[in-house]
N, C-alpha and C positions, 0 to 999 in steps of 0.2 A: 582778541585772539580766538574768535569765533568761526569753526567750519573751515581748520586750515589742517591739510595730510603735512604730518610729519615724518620725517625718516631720524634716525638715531644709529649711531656706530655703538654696537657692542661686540664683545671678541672680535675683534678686526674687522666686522662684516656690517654694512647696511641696512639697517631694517627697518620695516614701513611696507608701507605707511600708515602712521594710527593718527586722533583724532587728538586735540588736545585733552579731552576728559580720559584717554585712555593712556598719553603721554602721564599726565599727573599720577593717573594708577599706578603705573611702574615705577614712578618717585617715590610715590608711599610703601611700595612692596618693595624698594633698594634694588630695584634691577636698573633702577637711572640713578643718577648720581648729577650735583650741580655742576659738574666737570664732563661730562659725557657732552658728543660731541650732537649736533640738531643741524638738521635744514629744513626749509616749507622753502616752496616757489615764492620768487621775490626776495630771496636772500641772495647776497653778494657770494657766499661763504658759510662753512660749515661751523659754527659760532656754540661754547659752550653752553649749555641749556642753563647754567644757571645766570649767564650774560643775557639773555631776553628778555626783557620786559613782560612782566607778568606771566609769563609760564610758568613759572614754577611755584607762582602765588597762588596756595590753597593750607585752609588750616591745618593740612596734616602735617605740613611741612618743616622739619628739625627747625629749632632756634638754631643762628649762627654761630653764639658763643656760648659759653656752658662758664656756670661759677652765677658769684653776685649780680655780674650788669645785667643776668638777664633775666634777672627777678625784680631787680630795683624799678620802681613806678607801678608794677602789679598788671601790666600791659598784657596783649595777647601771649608774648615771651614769657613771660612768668610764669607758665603750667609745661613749659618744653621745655626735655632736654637732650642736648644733641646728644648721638646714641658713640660714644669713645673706640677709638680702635683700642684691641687687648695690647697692652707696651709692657714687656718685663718689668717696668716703674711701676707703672697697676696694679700689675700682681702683686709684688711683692708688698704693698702695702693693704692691698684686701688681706694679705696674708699675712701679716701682721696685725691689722685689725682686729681679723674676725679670728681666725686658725690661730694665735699664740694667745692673743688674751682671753680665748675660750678654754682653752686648752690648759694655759697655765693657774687659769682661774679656776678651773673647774677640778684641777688637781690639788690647787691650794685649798678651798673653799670644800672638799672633800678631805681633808687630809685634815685641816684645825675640826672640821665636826665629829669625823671617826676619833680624831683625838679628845678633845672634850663629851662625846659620847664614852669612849674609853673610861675615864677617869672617874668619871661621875658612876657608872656601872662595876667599873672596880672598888669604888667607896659602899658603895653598895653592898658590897661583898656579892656579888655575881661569879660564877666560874671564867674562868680564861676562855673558856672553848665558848661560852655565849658571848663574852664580849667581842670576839674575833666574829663570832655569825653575823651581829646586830652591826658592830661598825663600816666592816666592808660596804655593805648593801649601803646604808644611810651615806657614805660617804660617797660613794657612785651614783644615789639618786640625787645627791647635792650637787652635782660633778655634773650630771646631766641636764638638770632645772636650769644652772646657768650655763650650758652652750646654747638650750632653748632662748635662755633671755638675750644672749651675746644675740645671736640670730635675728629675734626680734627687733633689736635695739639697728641693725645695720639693715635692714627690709624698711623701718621707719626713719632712715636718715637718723640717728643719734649719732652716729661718727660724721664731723667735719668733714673728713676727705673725698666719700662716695659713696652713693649708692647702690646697693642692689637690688634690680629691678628684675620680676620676672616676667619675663614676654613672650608670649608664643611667638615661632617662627612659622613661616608657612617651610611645607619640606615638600620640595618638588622630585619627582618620579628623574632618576636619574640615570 
């Protein structure tokens, strides 16, 4: 596929003609997609770009399937992953993941230490109005240490279900 103009349909419209290194550019920057439609001279037919033989073949290129197969064997697939459309199914379990077990943890997990801070500072014989200063705060910095580590733990893949990955987008002048 060397030294051949390409055209591709986006928004309805024709465009070209580029170069195959500048075809694969717009794969890796998501302005082509393996469904978008390609011609070069010598085609019957406007044929989706990711049906061409070796067009679309360059490392940057999403793995096909996402989960286990496409880590199993440790092959080039194994460090890609294809990038998920947002599905109400998704959300709602990042949002459960991360937003309730942060949340609920970080409420609990403040709420038993304010309380046995409490107790222990009441045996003490401490005034009421210190024990109320000291546990608030400790119980909210508790609260807070683990939404940091919930956070952590789902940036590092520790939940089964998904990752979150942060990726710069390119933001085009619109």
């Amino acid at each position: 596929m060397s030294n051949r103009s390409w055209f591709y349909a986006s928004d309805g419209q024709q465009k070209g003609p580029c170069s195959d290194a500048e075809l694969r550019d717009l794969y890796a920057r998501r302005k082509l997609t393996p469904d978008t439609l390609v011609w070069s001279e010598g085609m019957a037919s406007w044929t989706k770009a990711g049906e061409v033989p070796g067009l679309l073949s360059d490392p940057l290129r999403p793995a096909q399937s996402f989960g286990r197969s496409a880590s199993i064997g440790g092959g080039p697939a194994a460090d890609k992953i294809q990038e998920l459309d947002i599905t109400l199914g998704r959300l709602l379990r990042i949002y459960w993941l991360f937003i309730w077990r942060s949340l609920l943890g970080s409420v609990a997990i403040g709420f038993v230490l304010g309380l046995v801070i409490g107790f222990v500072l009441g045996a003490l014989g401490e005034p009421r109005a210190m024990i109320k200063t000291v546990t608030g705060p400790v119980g909210a910095i508790a609260g807070l240490i683990w939404s940091i580590v919930c956070l952590r733990m789902a940036l590092e893949k520790k939940y089964s279900d998904f990752r979150i990955a942060l990726v710069p987008r390119d933001i085009e002048p619109g």
